[in-house]
N, C-alpha and C positions, 0 to 999 in steps of 0.2 A: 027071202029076207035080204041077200045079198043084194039084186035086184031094186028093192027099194030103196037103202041104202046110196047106192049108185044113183040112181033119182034124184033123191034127194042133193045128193053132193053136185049133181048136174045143175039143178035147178038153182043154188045159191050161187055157182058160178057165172050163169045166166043172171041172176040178178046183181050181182055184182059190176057185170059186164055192162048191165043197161045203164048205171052210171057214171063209168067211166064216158071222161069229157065234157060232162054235163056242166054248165058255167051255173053255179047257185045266184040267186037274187040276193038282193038286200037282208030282207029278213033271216033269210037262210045263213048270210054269214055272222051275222050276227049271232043269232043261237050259237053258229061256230067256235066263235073266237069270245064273246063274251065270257069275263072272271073264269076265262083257262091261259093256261101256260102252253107254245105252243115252240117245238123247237123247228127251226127254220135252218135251211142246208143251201149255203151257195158254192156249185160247183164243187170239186169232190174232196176239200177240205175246209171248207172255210162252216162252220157252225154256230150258231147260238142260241139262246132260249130267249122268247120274248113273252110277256106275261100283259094281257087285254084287261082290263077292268073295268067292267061295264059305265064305271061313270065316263069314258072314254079317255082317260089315262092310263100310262102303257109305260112298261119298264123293261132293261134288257140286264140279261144277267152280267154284265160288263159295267153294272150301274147307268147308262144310258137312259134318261127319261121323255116321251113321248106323248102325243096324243095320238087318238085314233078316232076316224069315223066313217060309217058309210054314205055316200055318195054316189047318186046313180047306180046304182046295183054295184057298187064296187067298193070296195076297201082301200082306208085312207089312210094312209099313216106315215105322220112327220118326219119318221126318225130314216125313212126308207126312200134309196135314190129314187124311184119311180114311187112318187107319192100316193095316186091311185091305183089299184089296178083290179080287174075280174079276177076271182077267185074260181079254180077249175077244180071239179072230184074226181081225184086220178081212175076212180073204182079200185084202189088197193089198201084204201085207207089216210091215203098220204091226196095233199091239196097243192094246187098249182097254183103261183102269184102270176098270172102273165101280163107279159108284155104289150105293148098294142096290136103288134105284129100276129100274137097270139103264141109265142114265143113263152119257155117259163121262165122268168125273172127269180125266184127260189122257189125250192120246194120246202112245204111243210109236212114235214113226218111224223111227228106226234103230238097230240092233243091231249093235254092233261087237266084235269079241274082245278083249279085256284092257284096261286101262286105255288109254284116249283122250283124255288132258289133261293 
């Protein structure tokens, strides 16, 4: 049983792992970020929560209001110095906004449903 066990826990690792770095499409971020809240981390203190609304209006918990949309497999959003950019699946749960460089411009850390602020 142990044995199994251990399998198992190998196996979701491995699955895990096969997406890390995976750049999602269009579609894909969209399911993402549509009508969730999603907090966003730049650099090792800077934080906030932004909130996607499928009509493509978009708010930040600092009262901040935006639109958003995808474009070319990529995430658009007004409110953000690099207005486009690929969405990366870190495989730990957390998503990369990168840079063109391929660089991550912030991370996003949590994904919650509907507004959260």
């Amino acid at each position: 049983m142990k044995k199994v066990a251990v399998g198992f826990a190998l196996l979701f690792l491995l699955a895990q792992a096969s997406h890390a770095g995976k750049v999602l499409s269009g579609d894909e971020i969209r399911a993402l970020v549509a009508n969730k809240t999603i907090t966003v981390v730049l650099g090792s203190s800077n934080q906030w929560r932004q909130y996607f609304a499928a009509d493509g209006s978009s708010n930040r918990d600092n009262g901040e209001n935006s639109t958003w949309y995808i474009e070319h497999d990529k995430h658009c959003n007004t409110a953000a110095k690099l207005l486009c950019a690929a969405i990366q699946d870190n495989g730990d749960g957390s998503y990369a906004r990168l840079k063109p460089n391929g660089d991550p411009a912030v991370t996003w850390t949590k994904i919650v449903d509907g507004k959260d602020f």
